[in-house]
C-alpha positions in Angstrom: -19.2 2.2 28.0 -15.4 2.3 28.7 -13.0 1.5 25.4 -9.9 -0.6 26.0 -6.8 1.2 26.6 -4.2 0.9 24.2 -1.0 -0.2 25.1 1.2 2.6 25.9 5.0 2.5 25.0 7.3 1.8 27.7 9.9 4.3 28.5 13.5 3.7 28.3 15.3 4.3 31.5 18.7 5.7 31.6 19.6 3.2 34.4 18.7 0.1 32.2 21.1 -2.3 31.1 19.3 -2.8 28.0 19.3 -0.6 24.5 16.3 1.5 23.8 14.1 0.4 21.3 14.6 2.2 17.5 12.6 5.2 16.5 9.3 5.0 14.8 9.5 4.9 11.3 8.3 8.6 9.9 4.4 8.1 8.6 4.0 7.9 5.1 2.4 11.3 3.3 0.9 11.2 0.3 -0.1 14.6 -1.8 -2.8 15.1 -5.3 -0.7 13.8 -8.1 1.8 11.5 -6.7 2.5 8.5 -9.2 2.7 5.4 -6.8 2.8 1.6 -7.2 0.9 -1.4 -4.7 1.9 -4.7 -4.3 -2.1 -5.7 -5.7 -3.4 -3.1 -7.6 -0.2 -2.3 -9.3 0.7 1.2 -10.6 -1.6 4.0 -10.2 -2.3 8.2 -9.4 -3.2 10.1 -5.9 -6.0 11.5 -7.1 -7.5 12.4 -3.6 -6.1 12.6 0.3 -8.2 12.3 3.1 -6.4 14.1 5.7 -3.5 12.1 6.2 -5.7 8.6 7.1 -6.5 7.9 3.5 -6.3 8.5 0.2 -8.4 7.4 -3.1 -5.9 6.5 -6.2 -6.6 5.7 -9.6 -5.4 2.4 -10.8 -6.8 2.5 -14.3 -9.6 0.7 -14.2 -10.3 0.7 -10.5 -10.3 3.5 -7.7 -9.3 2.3 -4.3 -9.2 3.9 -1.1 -6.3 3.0 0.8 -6.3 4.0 4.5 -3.1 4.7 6.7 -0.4 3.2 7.5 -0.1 2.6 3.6 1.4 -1.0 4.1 1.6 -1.8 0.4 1.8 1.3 -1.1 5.1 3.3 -2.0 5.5 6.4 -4.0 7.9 6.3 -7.1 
């Protein structure tokens, strides 16, 4: 069974009249311990990191596992 390919980014050529696109943002890391806030959950602890693809954090009264890219979560 053959997976779809993902769409590869183009590459800028030094001939093109147009600007290259910006930089990737960096990726978000996350380490045991880190206080850090969520648009839903509100403000909570790292508590566990899964590699770099998720982490568990303690919101109080909940623990939620939050997988990359971390959309709604920032560290204070």
């Amino acid at each position: 069974m053959m997976k779809p390919s993902r769409a590869a980014r183009r590459r800028h050529l030094p001939t093109s009249p147009f600007k290259p696109p910006p930089p990737a943002p960096p990726a978000k890391e996350f380490v045991l311990e880190d206080q850090v806030t969520h648009d839903k959950y509100g403000l909570g602890r790292v508590i566990e990191v899964e590699g770099g693809y998720a982490v568990l954090v303690d919101f109080g009264e909940r623990k939620v596992r939050i997988t990359a890219p971390y959309a709604k979560l920032f560290k204070l």
